[in-house]
N, C-alpha and C positions, 0 to 999 in steps of 0.2 A: 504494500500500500504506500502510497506515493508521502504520508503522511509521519512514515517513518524514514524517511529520507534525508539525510545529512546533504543537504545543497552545495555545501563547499566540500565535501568530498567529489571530486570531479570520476576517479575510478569507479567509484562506488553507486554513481550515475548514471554514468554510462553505459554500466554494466546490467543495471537494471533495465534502460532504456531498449536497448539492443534485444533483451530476450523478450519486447513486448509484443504485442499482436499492434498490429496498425493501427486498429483503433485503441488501446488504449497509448499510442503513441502517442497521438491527440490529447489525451486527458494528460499525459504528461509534459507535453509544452505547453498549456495551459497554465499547470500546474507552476512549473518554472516561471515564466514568463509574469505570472501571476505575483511571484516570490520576490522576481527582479525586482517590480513595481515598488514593492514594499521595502525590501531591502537592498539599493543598486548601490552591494558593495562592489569591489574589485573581484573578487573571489566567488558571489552567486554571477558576476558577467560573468567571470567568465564559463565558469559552468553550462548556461545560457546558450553563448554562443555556440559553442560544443554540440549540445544539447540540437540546437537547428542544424548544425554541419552534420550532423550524423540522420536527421530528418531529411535533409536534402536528397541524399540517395536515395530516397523512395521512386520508384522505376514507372508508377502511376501521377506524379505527378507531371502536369503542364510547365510551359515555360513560364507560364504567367505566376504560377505559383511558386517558383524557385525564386521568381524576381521579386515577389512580396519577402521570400526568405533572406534574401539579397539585402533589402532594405533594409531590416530588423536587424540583423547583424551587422550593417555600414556604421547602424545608430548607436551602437553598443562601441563599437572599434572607435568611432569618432570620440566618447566618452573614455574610454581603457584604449588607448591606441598601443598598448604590447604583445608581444610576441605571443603571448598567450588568446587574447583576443584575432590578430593577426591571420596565425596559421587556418584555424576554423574559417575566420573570412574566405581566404582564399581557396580556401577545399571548394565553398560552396559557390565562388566564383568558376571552378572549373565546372563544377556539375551544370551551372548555367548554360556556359561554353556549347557544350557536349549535346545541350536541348537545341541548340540556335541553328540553321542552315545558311543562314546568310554569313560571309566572310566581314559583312561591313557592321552586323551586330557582336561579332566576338569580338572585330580591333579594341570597342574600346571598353571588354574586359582584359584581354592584353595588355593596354595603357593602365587599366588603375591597377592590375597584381603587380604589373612591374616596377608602379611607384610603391606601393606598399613593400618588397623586395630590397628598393633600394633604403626606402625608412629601417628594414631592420636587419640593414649591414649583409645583407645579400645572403639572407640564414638558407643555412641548406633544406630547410622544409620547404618554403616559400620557394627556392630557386625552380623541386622539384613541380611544384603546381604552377609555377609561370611555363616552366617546358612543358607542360602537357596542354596548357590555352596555347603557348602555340601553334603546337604540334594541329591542337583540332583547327587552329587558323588556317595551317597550311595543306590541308583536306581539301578545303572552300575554297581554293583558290584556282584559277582559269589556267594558268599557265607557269610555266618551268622557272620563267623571270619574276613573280611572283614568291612562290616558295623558296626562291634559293637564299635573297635577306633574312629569312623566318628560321631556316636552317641554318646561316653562319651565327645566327644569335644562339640558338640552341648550341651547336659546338663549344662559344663561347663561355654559355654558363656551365657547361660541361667540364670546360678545362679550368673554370676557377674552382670547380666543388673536385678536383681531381679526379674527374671521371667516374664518378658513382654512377653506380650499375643503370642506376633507374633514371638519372638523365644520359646516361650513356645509351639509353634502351629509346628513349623519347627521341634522342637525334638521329637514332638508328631507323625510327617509324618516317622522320621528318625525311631521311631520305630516301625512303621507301616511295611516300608521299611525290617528292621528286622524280624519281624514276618512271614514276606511272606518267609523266608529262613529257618525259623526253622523248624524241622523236628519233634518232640517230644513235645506233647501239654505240658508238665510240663515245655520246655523252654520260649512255646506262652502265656500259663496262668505268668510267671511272667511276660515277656512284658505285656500284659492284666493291669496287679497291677499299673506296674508303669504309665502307659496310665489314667486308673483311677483314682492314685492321682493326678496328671496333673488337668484331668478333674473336677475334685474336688475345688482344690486351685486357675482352673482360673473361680470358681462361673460356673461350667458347658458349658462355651461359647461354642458356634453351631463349631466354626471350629474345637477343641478338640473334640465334642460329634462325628464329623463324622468319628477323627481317632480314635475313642475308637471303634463305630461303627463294623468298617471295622477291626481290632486286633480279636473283638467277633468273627469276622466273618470267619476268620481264625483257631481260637480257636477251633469253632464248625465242621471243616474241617476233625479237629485229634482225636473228641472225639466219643466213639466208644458205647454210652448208651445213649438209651430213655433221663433217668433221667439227665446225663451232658449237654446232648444237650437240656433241656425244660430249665436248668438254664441257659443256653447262650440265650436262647428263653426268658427267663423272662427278663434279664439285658437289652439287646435290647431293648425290648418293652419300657419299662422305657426309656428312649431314646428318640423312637418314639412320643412315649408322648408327649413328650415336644416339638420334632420337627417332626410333622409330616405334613410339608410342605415341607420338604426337601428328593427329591431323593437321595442325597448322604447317607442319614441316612435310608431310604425305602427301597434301593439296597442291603447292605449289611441281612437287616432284611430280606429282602426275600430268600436270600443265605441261610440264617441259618433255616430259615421254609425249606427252599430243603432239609439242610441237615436232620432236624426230618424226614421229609419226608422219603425220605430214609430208614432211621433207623426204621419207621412203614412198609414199604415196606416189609424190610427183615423178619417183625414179622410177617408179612399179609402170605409168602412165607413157613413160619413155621407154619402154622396154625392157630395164632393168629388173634384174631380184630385188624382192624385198627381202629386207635381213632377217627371218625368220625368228630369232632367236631372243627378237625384241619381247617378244611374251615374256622371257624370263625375268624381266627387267621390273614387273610388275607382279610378281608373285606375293605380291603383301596383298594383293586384290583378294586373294582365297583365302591366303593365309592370317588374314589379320584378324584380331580378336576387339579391335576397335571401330566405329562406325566412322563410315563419309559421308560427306556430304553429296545431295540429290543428286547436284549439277554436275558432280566428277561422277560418278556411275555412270548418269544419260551420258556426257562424253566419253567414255571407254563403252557403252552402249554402240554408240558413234561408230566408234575406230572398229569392234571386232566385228559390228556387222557389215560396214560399208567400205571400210579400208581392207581389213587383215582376213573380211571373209571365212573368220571363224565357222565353225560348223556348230549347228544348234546344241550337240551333246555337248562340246568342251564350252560353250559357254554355260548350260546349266552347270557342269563341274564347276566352271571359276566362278560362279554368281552365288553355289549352295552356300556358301559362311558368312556371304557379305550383311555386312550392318549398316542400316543407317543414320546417321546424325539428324537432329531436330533440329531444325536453324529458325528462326521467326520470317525469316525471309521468302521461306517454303512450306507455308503450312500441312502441305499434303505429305510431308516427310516425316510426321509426327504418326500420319496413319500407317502410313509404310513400316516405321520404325517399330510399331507395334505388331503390326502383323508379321513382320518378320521374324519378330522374338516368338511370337506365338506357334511360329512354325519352324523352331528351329530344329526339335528332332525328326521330323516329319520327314520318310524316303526322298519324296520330289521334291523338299524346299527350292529348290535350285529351278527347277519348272514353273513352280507358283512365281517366285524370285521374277526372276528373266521376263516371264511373259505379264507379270503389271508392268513393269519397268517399258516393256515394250509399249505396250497400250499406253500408260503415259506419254512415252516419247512422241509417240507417232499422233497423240490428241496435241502435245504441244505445239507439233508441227504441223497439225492444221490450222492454230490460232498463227505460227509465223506465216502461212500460206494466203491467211486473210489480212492480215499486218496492211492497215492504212498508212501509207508513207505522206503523213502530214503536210511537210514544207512542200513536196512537188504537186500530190494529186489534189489537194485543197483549193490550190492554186487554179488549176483546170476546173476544180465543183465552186470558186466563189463562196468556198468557205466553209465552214463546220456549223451548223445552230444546233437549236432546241426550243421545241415551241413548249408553252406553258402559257397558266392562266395568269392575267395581271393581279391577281388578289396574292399570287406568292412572293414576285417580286422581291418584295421585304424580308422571304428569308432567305431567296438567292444572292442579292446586294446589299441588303442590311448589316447588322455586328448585333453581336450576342453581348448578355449584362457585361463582360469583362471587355468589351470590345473587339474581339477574336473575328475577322470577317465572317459572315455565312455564306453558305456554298449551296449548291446542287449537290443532292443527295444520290448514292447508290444505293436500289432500293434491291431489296431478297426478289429473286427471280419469279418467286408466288406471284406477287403482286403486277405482270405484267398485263397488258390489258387482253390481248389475244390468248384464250382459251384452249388453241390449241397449240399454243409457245414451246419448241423443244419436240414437240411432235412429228415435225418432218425429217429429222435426222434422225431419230429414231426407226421410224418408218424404211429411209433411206438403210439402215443398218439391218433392216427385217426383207428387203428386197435384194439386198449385194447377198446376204447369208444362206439364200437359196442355190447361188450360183457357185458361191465359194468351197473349196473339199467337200461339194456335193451333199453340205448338211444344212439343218434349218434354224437357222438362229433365232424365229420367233420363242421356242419355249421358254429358250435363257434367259430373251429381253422379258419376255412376259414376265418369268421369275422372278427379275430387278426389279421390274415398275410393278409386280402387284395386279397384272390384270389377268383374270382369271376366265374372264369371257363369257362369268354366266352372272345372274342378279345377286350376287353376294356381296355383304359389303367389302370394300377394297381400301387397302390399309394405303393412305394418303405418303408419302415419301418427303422425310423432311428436305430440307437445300440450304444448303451452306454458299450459293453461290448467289450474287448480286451483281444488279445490270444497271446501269443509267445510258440512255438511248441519243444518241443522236441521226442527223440527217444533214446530208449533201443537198437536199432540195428546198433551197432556201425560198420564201413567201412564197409560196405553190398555192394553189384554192383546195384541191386533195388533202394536203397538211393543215390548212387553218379549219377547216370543215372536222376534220379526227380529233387533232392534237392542240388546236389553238381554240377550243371553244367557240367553235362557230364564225371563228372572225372577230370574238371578241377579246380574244389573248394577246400573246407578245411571240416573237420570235428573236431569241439572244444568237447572236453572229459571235461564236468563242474565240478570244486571240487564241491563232496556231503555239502562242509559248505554252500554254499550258499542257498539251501534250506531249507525253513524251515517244522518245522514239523504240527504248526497249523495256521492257520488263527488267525486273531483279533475277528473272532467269529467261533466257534467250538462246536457245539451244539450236544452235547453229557449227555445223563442221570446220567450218573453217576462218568463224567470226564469232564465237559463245561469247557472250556477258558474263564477264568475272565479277561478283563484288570484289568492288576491293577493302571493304571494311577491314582490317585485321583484329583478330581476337582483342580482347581488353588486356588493358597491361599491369591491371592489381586484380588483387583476389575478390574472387564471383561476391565473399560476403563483403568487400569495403565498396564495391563502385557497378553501378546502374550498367547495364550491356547500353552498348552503340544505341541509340536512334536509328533505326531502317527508315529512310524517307522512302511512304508509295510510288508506284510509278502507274503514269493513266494512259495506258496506251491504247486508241481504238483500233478496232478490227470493222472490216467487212461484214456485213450480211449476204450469208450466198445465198442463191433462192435460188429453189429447184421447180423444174415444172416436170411432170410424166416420172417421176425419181431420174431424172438428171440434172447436175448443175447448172445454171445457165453463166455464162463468161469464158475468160482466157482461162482463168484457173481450173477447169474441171478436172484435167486429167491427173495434173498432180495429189490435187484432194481424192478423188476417185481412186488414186495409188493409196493415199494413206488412209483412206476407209476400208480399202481393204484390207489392210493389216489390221487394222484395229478390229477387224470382224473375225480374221483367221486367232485374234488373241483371246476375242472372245468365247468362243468355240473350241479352244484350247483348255482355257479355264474353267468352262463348264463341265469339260469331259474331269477336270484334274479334281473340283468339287465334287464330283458325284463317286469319285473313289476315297475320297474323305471320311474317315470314321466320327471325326466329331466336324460337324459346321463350325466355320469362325467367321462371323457377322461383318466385322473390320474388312474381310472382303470384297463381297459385295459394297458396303461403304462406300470403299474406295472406288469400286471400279464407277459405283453410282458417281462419284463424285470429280473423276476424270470424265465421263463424258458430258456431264453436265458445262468443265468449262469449254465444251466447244455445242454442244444440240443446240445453245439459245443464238449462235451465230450460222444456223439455217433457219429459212423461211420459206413458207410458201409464194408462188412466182405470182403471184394475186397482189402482194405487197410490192412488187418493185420498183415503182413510182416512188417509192420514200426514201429508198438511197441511203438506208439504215448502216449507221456504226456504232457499236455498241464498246461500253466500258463494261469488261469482267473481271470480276475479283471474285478470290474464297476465302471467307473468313470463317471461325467460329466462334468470334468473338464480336459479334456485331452491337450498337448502340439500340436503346430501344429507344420509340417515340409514343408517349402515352398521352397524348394529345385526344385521340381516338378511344372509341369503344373499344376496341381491342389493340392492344397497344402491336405498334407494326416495328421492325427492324429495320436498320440500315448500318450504310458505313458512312463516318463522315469523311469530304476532302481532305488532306490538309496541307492544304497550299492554296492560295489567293486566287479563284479564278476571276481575269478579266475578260472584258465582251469591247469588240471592236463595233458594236454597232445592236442597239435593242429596234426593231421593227414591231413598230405598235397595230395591230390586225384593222384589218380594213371596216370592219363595224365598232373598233372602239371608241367610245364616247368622249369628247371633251379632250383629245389627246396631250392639247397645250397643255393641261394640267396635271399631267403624270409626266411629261417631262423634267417639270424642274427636279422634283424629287430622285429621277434615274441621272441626272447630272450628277448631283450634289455625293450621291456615294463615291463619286469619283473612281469610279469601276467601269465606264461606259463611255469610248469613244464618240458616238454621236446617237442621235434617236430621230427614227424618220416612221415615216405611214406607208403603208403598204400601198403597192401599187394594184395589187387586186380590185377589180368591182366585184363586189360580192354581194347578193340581194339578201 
């Protein structure tokens, strides 16, 4: 009870605070905070402050909230300006840092830790929390000329604290950081050198060997020979060696076998042998007893089926022991990771294994196959909108109590207005399954969805996936008629910035999306994991007429539905020899093909020139505005609109204009050129 508590005992505090549940975390910065009031000695500060530096790391709080934390402790430190107050400050200056995406809101947390640093004779706590603002500065930043000032400062305070490990480790990130921006492997190989005597002088330590690592791995991105890339191949290994418990140091090692890969690929395409022998080079694939990441399985996915043309048995052999890692960045890794522990003794793991991984793959690569390429085709469509009614307005351009902009929602796929959403590609998957190995893939699908085909009730299928709609077919009378209430809505023109161009995973042979986030550089209990910023990338809507595609893209999609249909037909024969059902399954397979079924439509709809936002979440926001409270995800990142078109029967237009100004979100605002009776 917080009531027996010695406040100037700071351990004894701490201690308590630490083993709280969150919410009584709450009751005890109240509590504190409450005590300061009453007694703002030196000693309940400092306590205090503590007390919020250690609340900072809560991993659910906003940046708005850290910046209230920010405050409260500035107040305190401006009162007790010592080392003791100090240090806390600037803990919870970096946890700020670590919320912010913009480079031009962390400079000037940068500027105040680095004056507080030099107030208290450049203490080696303080130096390490300035190197890690930063380090996260030099993340944000555009370009190589950019980071490289951010890094000689980091070296600097490096070589006055004699090189300690953890700023030795922070300038070793800062040129990691660097690396990913060079263009010219002769600028990546010296970063390489200096990363290496790093490595060296702190006796090899694991956090260095991972950013030495991930620079090789870089390295081997720009280098354009067998021979350069076997010695990025060799350096690595050596590495590995030593740590080869560690994904952070396996990740980048299997980068760099992609890239040989490659480079054999191209000689296999010239006539040459491929080096056979490469396989053994990756034997921690089967053999490992620790899990990877999604994104390196689908690429060695990649390479043994489209490069090295493995044979389906020795890929189930190398796939039976694989694990995989949860990352926040892949939520569908979490289901994987479970089913795969669930099947670990099981004969065919390595069957089950391989052919989701498959399915996966080959649905990801239907969503790269509809991939709207923004900056070009937008250009040709005159733009991206979204029609909506004028009464919401206010919550697409508005700010929320704390002032936080509001956005356009992605709503749960339920809620889409078409009844039969997601039904054509299913359909499409029940027509290909008739032709494919000669078997019928209705019974399987039916199994998934629950339809049984007689009057019974039929068990409803939850969705984890969420869609916000857009269209190419900007003030059309077809759109204002559906989606703009008659004529009496808006239609928002989206600036092309807010799109992006890939996903957090982009599974691509010979161009993947790497994060480059690298692990955290203190332990999981002192400090909040990275911020994953979203990415909104839209897709295509294909529409099919007769069950075929209509466009350029058919065949390639048509390729990849069919695998996806031989995968599932695989998997159902692999179920039915199953002594126990495992649910997680089905799940999953439910919940790969959901992120691509809502991106076919019927060819009825293809006037609308639909591009859709997909996400999977499990974690969605609720809105209990409504009778039955509804789910979504929020944006988070500022959408602007180059232009609101107000619907050809709305009323009084001059007067909804000022207010679409004034959010200061909206290039201009005009009337639709429709006559609409």
């Amino acid at each position: 009870m917080t009531e027996n508590i010695n406040w100037e005992n700071l351990d004894e505090v701490l201690k308590y605070f630490r083993e709280c549940s969150n919410e009584k975390k709450q009751e005890v910065v109240n509590e504190c905070e409450k005590k300061y009031q009453e007694e703002p000695t030196e000693k309940i500060a400092i306590t205090y402050a503590n007390i919020l530096a250690s609340w900072s790391d809560d991993n659910n709080f906003t940046q708005n909230d850290i910046k209230e934390i920010v405050q409260e402790i500035k107040e305190i430190y401006d009162k007790y300006p010592n080392l003791d107050v100090a240090s806390p400050y600037a803990w919870v200056l970096v946890n700020l840092s670590r919320k912010q995406d913009d480079k031009k809101e962390i400079q000037p947390i940068a500027d105040t830790i680095k004056i507080i640093y030099e107030e208290h004779n450049r203490d080696v706590d303080i130096a390490i929390r300035y190197a890690w603002v930063l380090e996260n500065l030099s993340r944000k930043q555009d370009d190589k000329e950019e980071i490289q000032p951010i890094a000689d400062t980091i070296k600097i305070i490096n070589e006055e604290h004699n090189r300690d490990v953890r700023i030795a480790s922070t300038y070793a990130w800062a040129l990691v950081n660097l690396s990913n921006k060079q263009n010219s492997k002769e600028e990546i190989r010296q970063t390489v050198d200096k990363i290496e005597a790093i490595y060296e002088e702190q006796n090899r330590h694991v956090d260095i060997a991972i950013q030495y690592a991930w620079t090789l791995k870089n390295l081997s991105s720009k280098q354009d020979s067998k021979e350069e890339i076997q010695q990025t191949v060799d350096k690595v290994k050596e590495i590995y060696d030593i740590y080869n418990d560690k994904i952070d140091i396996a990740s980048p090692y299997a980068w760099i076998i992609r890239n040989l890969l490659l480079i054999e690929n191209d000689l296999l395409k010239e006539g040459k042998d491929i080096d056979k022998n490469l396989i053994k080079k990756i034997d921690f694939l089967k053999n490992n007893n620790w899990p990877i990441d999604l994104d390196i399985v689908v690429l060695y996915m990649l390479i043994f089926n489209y490069i090295m043309e493995i044979d389906t048995e020795k890929l189930y052999d190398v796939f039976s022991n694989l694990k995989i890692r949860v990352t926040p960045s892949k939520p569908e890794s979490e289901e994987l990771s479970l089913i795969f522990d669930k099947i670990s003794d099981y004969p065919k793991r390595g069957e089950i294994k391989v052919e989701l991984l498959l399915l996966y793959m080959n649905a990801m690569y239907i969503k790269r196959e509809l991939k709207y390429k923004t900056q070009i085709e937008s250009n040709e469509d005159n733009g991206i909108c979204h029609y909506t009614k004028i009464e919401t307005l206010k919550y697409i351009l508005g700010e929320d109590k704390d002032k936080n902009p509001l956005n356009l929602r992605i709503s749960n796929s339920q809620y889409m207005n078409d009844p039969s959403e997601g039904e054509t590609f299913i359909q499409l998957l029940k027509v290909k399954g008739k032709t494919t190995q000669n078997k019928d893939l209705t019974n399987i699908l039916n199994e998934l969805y629950q339809d049984s085909g007689t009057n019974k009730r039929e068990k409803i299928n939850n969705s984890n996936i969420y869609l916000l709609s857009f269209s190419r077919s900007i003030d059309k009378l077809p759109m204002w008629s559906q989606y703009g209430k008659n004529g009496e809505g808006c239609c928002l023109i989206v600036n092309n910035d807010f799109f992006d161009k890939k996903e957090n995973y982009d599974y691509d042979i010979n161009a993947i999306n790497h994060s480059q986030v690298p692990p955290n550089r203190m332990d999981d209990n002192q400090k909040p994991e990275r911020k994953i910023s979203q990415k909104y990338v839209p897709y295509r809507v294909a529409y099919v007429k007769n069950n075929l595609i209509e466009g350029e893209i058919n065949n390639n999609i048509n390729n990849l539905i069919n695998e996806i249909v031989k995968s599932l037909i695989k998997l159902g024969e692999l179920k039915q020899e199953m002594k126990e059902t495992i649910k997680n399954i089905d799940e999953f397979i439910l919940g790969t093909l959901d992120q691509v079924r809502f991106l076919f439509k019927d060819s009825s709809y293809e006037h609308e020139k639909e591009l859709r936002i997909v996400k999977f979440s499990k974690q969605p926001k609720l809105d209990d505005t409504s009778s039955v409270p509804k789910l979504y995800i929020d944006i988070d990142k500022k959408i602007e609109y180059k232009e609101v078109i107000l619907g050809p029967k709305v009323a009084r237009p001059s007067e909804i204009a000022p207010y679409i100004y004034h959010t200061g979100r909206v290039e201009s605002v005009t009337r639709s050129a429709i006559q609409y009776r």
